[in-house]
N, C-alpha and C positions, 0 to 999 in steps of 0.2 A: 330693304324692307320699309313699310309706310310706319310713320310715327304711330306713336300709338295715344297721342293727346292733343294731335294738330294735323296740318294738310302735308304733304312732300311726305320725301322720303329722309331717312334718318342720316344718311350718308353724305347730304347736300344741307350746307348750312347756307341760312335767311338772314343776314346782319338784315337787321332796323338803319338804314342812311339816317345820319344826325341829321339832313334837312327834314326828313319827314319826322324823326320825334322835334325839330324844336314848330313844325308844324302843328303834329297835335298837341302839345303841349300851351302854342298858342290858342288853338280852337275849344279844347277842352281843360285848361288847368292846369294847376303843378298834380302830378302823377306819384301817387304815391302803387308802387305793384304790389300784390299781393305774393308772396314766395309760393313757388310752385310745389303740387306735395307731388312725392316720389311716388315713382313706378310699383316700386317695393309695395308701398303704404298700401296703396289702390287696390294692387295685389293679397293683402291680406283682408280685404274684405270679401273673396268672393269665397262665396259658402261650398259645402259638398255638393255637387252633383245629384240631382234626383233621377239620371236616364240610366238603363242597367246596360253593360258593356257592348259594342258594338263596333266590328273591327275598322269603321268607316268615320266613326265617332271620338271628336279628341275630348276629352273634359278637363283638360289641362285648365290652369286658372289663364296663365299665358294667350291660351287660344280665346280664352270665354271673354278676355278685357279685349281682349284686341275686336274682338265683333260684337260689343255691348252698346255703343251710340254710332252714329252718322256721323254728321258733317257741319252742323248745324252749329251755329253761336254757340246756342242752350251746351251742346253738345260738348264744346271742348272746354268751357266753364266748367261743365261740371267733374271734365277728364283731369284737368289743368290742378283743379282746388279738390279732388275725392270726394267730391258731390255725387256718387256713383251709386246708385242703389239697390241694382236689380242688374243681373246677367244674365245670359245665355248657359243651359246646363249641361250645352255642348255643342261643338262644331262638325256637322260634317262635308267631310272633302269628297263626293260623288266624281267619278270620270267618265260616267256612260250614262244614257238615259236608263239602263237596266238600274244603275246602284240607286237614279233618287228612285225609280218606284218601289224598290226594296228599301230605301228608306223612309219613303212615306208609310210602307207599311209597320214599319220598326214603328215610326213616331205613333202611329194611331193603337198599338197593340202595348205602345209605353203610353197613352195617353196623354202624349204630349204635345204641347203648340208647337207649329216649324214658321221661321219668318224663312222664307226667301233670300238670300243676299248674295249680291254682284260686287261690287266696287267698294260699299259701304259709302257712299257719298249721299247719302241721303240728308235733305236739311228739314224734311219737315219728321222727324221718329218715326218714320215706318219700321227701321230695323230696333227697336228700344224696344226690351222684352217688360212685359207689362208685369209687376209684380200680384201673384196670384198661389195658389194652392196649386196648378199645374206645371208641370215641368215644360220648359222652352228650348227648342231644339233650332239652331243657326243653319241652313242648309244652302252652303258656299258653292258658290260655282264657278270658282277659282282656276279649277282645275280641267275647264271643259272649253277648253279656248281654242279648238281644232278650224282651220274652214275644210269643211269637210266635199265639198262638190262650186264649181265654178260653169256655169252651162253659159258660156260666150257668145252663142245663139239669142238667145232669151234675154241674154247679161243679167241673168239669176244667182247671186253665192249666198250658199247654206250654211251657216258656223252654228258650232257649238257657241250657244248663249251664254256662255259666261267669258268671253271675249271681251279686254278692255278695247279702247278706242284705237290706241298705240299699235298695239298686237294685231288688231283687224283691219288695219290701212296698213300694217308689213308686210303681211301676207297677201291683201290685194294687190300692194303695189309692184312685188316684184312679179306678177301677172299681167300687169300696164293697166289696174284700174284701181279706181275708188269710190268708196262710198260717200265721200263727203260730210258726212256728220259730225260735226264740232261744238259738242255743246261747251259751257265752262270747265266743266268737270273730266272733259275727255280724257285726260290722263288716267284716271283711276274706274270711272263707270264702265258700264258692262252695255252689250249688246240687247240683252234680255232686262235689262234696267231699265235702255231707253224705249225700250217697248211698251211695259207697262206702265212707266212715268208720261207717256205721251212727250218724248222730250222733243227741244228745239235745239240744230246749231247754230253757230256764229252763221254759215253760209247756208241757212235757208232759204234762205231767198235765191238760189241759184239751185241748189240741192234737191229742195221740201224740206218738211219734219219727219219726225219718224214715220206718220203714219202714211207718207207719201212713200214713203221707200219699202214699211212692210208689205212681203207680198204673203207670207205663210208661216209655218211652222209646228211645232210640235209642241204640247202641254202633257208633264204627268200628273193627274191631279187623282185625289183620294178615292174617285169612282173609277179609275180608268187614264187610256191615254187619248189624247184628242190631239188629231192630224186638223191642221189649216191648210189646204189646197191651194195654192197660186193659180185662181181662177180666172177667167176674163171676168171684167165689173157688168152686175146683172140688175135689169131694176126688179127683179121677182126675191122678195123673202129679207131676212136677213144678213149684213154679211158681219160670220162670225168676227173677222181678226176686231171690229169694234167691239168687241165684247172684252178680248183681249187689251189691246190699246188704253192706258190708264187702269186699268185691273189692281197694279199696286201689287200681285201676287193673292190677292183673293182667291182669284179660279184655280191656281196651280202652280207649275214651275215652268218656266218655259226653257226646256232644255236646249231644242235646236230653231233657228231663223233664218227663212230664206229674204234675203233683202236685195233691192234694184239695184245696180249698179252701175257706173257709165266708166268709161275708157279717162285716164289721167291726162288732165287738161293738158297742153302743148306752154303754156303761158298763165303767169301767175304774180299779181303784185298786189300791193293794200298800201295804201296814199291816205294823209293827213292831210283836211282842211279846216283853218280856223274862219270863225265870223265872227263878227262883232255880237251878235245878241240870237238868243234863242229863236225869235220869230223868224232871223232871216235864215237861220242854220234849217229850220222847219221848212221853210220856204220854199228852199234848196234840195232838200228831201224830198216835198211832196213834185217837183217839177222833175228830179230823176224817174221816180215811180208811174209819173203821168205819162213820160215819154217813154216807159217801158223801156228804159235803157238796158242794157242786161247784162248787168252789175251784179255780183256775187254776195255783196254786203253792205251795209249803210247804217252804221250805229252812232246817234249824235248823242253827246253829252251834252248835259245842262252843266251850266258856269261852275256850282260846286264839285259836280264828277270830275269836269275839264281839271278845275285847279290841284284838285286830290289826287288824280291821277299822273298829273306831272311832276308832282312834288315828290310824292310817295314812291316815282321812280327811281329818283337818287341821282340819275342825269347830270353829269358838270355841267353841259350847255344847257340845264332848264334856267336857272337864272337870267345868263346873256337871252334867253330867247323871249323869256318876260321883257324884257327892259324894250327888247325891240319890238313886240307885238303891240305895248302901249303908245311906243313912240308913232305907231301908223295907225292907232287909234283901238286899239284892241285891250282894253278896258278888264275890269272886273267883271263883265258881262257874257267875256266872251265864250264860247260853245266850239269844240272840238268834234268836227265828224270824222271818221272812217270807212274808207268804202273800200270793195276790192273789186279785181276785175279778173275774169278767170273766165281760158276760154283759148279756140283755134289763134292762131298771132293773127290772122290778118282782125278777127273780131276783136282780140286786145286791144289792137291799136283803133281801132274805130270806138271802142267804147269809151276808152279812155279822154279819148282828144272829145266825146259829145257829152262826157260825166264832169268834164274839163270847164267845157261853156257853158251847161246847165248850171255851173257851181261859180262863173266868172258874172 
């Protein structure tokens, strides 16, 4: 089960490595923590229920903390310390596109708000129920995580959108394909998340984003249901799925997504290089991208990332690997890139050995 005041799961413990606190402890100060309030506490603040019973509907306090913030700083600050203001006056667990429009209608005949929610990874409060004179209805889609059609013709698959990241490459992959979408969050986000959020993966650059890979899908929303057709691209008129695409849950819910998909790569690796200084790390980027090499990923850190990010691993050999990076001239300056390379073997090896000398 996911924590209910931080990221991960509850069953998997995060030790702090003593390099990375006597890290920030260098960077930021002597630390004094603030003692964490209890689950219990947090829980006695959430009020009665304003939604009237519905068998779809939990009002449990348990359910209503657990889906009251995202993912955000803001967010486990105020988890972490009972800075908690305002919940959800109930959760529902929908399994069919029939239960949300039966629950839309529930919500509008209870007069109540419905946020949308996938993963709960949200970091800017989309899911934070806004304190008001109206009741606030959570409407989860936890529980709709089917792929429901695979047309290997077209290389078209339809899931139910409430599909985490995990869940939806399982299922692809034991059919020999993938979606490729990797954003930060993939563990926990939803299919129907990164829709509306217009998300990006790690491997966009080999993939697209999402809005390259939606082709259609299904919307229940308060007027009705709205089908998105996977049309061929036309220059005449609108095309809906942008209307969709960043929406945030405005227009609706979007229960089912048909999304592109391609056959799983044959070959697949991601390689470290360091440079001496940001300009030449840039340099090196902008000469892979010019010669359209076709490279899956390319993420450079700036000198602070690099060094935060090595430390804060825990790594025995990050130390020895400092001592020697300075000894060949690799400074406080230097910048860490990541690229990946993904693709048929003979393209592997050809990308690799020309990302090789683009970077030499």
């Amino acid at each position: 089960m996911k924590r209910w005041n931080g990221w991960g799961n509850v069953n998997t413990d995060y030790p702090v490595p003593s390099s990375a606190l006597d890290y920030l402890t260098k960077r930021l100060g002597s630390l004094d923590p603030i003692p964490d309030c209890t689950k219990e506490t947090v829980l006695s603040a959430v009020s009665e229920s304003r939604l009237p019973a519905h068998p779809l509907v939990d009002t449990s306090a348990e359910e209503r903390l657990m889906h009251a913030r995202g993912q955000s700083m803001r967010d486990w600050v105020g988890l972490r310390y009972g800075r908690v203001k305002s919940f959800p006056d109930g959760v529902a667990f929908p399994e069919t596109d029939e239960d949300v429009r039966s629950l839309l209608k529930y919500a509008k005949e209870a007069g109540a708000r419905v946020i949308p929610y996938g993963g709960g990874t949200s970091v800017v409060g989309h899911i934070t129920p806004c304190p008001n004179d109206k009741p606030v209805l959570s409407l989860s889609l936890e529980k709709m995580t089917r792929l429901l059609d695979l047309d290997e013709t077209s290389r078209l698959a339809t899931f139910q959108a409430g599909v985490a990241g995990p869940q939806l490459e399982e299922q692809l992959k034991s059919r020999g394909y993938t979606l490729g979408h990797f954003p930060q969050s993939f563990e926990y986000s939803t299919l129907g998340g990164w829709i509306v959020t217009r998300s990006s993966g790690q491997q966009s650059y080999r993939y697209g984003k999402i809005e390259s890979l939606f082709a259609g899908g299904r919307l229940e929303t308060p007027r009705g249901r709205l089908e998105i057709k996977p049309v061929p691209a036309s220059a005449a008129g609108m095309d809906i799925r942008e209307m969709v695409l960043g929406s945030e849950g405005r227009l609706g819910v979007v229960t089912q997504a048909k999304v592109r998909v391609r056959r799983l790569p044959e070959a697949e690796s991601f390689f470290g290089v360091f440079f001496p200084s940001w300009e030449q790390g840039s340099d090196a980027v902008r000469e892979i991208v010019q010669s359209e090499l076709p490279v899956s990923m390319l993420r450079l850190s700036n000198p602070l990332e690099t060094e935060t990010t090595l430390i804060l691993s825990g790594k025995s050999w990050v130390g020895m690997a400092d001592r020697g990076l300075r000894m060949v001239g690799y400074g406080d300056t230097r910048c860490l890139l990541i690229f990946g390379v993904t693709g048929s073997r003979q393209l592997f090896g050809r990308t690799r050995r020309d990302a090789a000398a683009g970077l030499s």
